[in-house]
KOLMAR-338829 format. One record per residue: residue number from 1; x, y, z of N, C-alpha, C, O in turn. Coordinates in steps of 0.1 Angstrom, whole numbers. Example, Ala and Ser with C-alpha at 12.3 -4.5 7.8 and 13.67 -1.06 7.14 Angstrom:
# residues 2
NODE   k   n_X   n_Y   n_Z  ca_X  ca_Y  ca_Z   c_X   c_Y   c_Z   o_X   o_Y   o_Z
NODE   1   132   -57    78   123   -45    78   132   -33    78   142   -33    85
NODE   2   128   -22    71   137   -11    71   129     0    79   134    11    80
This chain:
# residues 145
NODE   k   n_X   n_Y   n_Z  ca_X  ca_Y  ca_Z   c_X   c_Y   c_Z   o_X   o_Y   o_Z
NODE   1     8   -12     0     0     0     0     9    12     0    19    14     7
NODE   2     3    21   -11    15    33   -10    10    44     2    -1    44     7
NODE   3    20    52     6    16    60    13     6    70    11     4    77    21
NODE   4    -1    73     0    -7    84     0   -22    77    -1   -32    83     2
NODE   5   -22    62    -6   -36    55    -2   -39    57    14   -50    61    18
NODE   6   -28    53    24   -32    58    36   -44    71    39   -55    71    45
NODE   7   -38    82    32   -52    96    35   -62    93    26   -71   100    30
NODE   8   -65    86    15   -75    78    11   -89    71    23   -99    75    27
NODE   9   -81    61    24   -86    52    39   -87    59    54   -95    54    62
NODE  10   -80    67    56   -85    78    68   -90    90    59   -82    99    63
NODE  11   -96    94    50  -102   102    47  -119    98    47  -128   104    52
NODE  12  -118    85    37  -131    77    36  -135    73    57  -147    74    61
NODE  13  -128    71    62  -134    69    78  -136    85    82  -145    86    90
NODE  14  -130    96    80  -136   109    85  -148   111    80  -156   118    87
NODE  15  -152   108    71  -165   111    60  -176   105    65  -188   109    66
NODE  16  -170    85    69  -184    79    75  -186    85    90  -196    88    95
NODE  17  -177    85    94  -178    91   108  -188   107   109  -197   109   117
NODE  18  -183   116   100  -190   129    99  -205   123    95  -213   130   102
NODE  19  -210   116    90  -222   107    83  -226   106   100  -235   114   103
NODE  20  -222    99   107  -226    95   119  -227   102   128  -233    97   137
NODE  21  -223   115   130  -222   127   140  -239   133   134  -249   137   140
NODE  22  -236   132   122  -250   141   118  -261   130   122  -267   130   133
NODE  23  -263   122   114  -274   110   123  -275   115   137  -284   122   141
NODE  24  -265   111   144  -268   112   160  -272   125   164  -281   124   172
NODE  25  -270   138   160  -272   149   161  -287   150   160  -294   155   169
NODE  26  -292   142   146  -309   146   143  -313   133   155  -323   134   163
NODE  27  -308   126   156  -317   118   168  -321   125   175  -332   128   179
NODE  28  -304   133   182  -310   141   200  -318   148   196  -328   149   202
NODE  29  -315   156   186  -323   170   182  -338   166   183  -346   174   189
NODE  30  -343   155   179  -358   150   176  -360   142   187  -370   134   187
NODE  31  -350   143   199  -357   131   209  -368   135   217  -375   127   223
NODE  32  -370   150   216  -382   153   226  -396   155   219  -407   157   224
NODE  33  -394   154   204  -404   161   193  -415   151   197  -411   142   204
NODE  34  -430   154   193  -440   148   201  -449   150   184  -448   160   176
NODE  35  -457   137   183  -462   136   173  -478   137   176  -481   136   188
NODE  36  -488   139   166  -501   129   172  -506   117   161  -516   109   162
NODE  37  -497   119   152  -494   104   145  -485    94   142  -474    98   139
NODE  38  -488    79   142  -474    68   144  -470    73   130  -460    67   128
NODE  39  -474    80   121  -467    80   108  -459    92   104  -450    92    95
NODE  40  -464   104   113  -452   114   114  -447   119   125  -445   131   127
NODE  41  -444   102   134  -434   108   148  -422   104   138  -423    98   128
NODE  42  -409   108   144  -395   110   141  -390    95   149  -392    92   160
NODE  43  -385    87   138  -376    77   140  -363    82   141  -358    90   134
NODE  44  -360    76   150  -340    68   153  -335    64   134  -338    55   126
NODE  45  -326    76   134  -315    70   123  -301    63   124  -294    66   134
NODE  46  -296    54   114  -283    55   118  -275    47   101  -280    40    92
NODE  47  -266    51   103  -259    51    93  -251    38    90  -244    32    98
NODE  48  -253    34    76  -247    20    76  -237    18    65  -237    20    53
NODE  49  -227    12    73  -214    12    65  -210     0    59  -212   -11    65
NODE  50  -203     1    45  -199   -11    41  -182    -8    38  -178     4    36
NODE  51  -175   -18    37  -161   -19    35  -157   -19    20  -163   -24    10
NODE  52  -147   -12    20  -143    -7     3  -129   -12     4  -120   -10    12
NODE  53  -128   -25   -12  -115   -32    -9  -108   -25   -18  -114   -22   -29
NODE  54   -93   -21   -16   -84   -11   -29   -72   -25   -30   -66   -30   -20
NODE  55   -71   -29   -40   -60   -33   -45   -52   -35   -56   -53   -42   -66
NODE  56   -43   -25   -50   -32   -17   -60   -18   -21   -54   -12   -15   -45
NODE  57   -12   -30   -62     2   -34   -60     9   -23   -63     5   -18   -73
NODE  58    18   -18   -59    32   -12   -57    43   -23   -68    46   -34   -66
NODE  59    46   -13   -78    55   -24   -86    71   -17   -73    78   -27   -73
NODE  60    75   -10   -67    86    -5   -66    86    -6   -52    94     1   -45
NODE  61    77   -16   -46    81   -19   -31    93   -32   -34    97   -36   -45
NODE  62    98   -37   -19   105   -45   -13   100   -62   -10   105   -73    -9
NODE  63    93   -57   -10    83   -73    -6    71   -72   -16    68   -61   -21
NODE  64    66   -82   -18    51   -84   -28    35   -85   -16    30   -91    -7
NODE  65    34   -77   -24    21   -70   -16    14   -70   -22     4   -64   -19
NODE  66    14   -79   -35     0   -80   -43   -14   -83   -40   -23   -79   -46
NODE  67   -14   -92   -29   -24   -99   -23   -32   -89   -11   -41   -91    -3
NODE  68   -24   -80   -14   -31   -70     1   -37   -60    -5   -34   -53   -15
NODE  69   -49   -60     4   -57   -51     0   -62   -42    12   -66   -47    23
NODE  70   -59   -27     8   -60   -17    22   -82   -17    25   -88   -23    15
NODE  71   -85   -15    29  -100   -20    30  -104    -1    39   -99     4    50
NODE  72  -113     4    31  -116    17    32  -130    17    38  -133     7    45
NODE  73  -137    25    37  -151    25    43  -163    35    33  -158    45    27
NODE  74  -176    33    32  -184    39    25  -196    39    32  -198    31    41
NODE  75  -207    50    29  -217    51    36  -227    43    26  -227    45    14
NODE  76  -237    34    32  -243    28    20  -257    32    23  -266    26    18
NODE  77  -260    42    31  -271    46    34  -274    52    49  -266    52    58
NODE  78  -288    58    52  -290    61    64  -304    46    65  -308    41    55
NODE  79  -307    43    77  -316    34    77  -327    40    95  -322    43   105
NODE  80  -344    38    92  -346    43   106  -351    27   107  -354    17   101
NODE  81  -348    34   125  -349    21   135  -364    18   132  -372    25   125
NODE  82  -368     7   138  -377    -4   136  -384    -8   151  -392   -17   153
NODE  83  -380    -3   158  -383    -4   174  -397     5   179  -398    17   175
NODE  84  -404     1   185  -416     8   193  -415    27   194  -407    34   199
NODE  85  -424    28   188  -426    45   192  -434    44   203  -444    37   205
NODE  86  -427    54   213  -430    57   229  -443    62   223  -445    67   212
NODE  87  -454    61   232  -469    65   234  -471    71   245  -469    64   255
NODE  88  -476    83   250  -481    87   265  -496    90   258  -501    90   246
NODE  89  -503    92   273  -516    91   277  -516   106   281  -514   109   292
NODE  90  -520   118   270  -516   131   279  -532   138   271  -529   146   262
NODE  91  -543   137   273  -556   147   266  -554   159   265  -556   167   255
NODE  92  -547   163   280  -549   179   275  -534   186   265  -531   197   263
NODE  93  -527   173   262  -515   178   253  -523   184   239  -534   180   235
NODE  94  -514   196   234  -523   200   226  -523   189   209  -532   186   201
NODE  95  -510   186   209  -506   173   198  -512   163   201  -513   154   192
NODE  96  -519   159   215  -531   146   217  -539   141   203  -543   149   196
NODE  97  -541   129   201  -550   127   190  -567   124   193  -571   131   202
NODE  98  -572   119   189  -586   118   193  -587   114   206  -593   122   214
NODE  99  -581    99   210  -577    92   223  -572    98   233  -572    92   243
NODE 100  -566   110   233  -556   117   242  -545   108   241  -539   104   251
NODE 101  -542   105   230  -526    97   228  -512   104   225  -515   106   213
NODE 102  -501   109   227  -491   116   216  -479   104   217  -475    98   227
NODE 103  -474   104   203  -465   102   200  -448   107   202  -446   118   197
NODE 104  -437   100   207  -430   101   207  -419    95   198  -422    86   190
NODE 105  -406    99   200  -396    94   186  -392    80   194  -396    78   205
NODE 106  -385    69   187  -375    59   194  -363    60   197  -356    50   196
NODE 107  -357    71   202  -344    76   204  -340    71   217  -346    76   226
NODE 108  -330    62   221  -324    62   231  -314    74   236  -303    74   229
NODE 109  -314    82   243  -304    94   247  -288    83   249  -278    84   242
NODE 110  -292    70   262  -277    68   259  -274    60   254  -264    55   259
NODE 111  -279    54   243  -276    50   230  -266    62   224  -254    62   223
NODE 112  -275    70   220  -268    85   211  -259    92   218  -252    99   212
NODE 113  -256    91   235  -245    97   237  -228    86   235  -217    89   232
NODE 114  -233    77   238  -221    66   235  -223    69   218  -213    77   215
NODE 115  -228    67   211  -228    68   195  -218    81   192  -208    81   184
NODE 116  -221    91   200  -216   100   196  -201   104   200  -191   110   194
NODE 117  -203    97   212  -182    98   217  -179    85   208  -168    83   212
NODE 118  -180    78   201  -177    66   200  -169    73   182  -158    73   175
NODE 119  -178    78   181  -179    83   163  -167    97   164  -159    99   155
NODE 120  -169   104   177  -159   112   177  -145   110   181  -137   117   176
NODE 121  -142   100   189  -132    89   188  -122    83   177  -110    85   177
NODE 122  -131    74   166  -133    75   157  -124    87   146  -113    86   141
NODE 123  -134    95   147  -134   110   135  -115   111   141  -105   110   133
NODE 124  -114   115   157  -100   117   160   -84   103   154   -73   101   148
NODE 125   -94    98   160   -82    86   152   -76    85   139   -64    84   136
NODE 126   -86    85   132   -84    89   116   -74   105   116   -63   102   112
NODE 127   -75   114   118   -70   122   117   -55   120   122   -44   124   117
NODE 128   -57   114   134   -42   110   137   -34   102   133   -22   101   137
NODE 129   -42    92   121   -34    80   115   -27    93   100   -17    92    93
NODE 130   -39   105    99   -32   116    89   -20   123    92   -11   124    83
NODE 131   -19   130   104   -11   136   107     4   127   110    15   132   109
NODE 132     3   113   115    13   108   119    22    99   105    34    97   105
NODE 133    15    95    94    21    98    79    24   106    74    34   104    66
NODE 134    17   121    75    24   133    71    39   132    79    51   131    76
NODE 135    35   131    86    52   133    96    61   124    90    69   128    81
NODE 136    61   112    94    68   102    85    74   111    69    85   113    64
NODE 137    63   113    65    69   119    47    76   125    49    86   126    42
NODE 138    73   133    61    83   148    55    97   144    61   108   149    57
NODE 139    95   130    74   108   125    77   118   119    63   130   122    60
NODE 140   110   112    56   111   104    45   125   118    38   137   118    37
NODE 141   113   127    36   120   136    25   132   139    36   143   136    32
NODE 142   132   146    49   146   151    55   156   140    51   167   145    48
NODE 143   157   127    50   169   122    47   174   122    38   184   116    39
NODE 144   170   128    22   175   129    13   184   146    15   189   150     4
NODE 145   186   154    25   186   165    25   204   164    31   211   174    33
């Protein structure tokens, strides 16, 4: 794998990650929203990723690396959850429906706060697998000097 595929593959993980900060964001944002229908309360989103395989041999490496392949990341969609929308019993809510029913979203708060340190984690690591090959290069280049 050449070095500059590396910011490739932590570029594609800052991207799914940014993908996942925004999801989690519209969850909390919509966790308190109150519907008086099951068809336009706000579902739980989340983002789903699939693996992107690159392989590209280096004719001018040391060893044969043909068989390796650096494996990237892609967003293959957003998807909403499938879990129970919360129901309260509130008449004099003014979103109440005929029943005095309202709807609520399926947002777990600490679902979405781990989602969110987890992704920001994530988003950091990537960047540090960028900055710590930049360094390397420019080491690379100081020994020709």
């Amino acid at each position: 794998m050449g070095m500059f595929q590396i910011f490739d593959v932590a570029g594609q993980g800052m991207s799914a990650q940014t993908v996942r900060l925004n999801t989690t964001a519209s969850n909390m944002a919509n966790a308190s929203s109150v519907s008086s229908s099951i068809d336009k309360t706000y579902r739980a989103r989340n983002p789903v990723f699939a693996t992107v395989l690159n392989n590209e041999a280096e004719a001018d490496v040391a060893f044969d690396d043909s068989d390796y392949q650096s494996a990237g990341v892609q967003v293959l969609g957003i998807v909403e959850s499938n879990k129970a929308l919360q129901t309260k019993y509130e008449p004099e809510h003014p979103m109440a429906n005929e029943e005095g029913y309202i709807f609520l979203p399926n947002v777990n708060m600490i679902h979405e706060m781990a989602n969110m340190i987890s992704a920001s984690r994530t988003y950091q690591m990537n960047v540090q697998i960028m900055n710590t090959t930049k360094q390397l290069m420019q080491e690379t280049i100081r020994l020709g000097r």
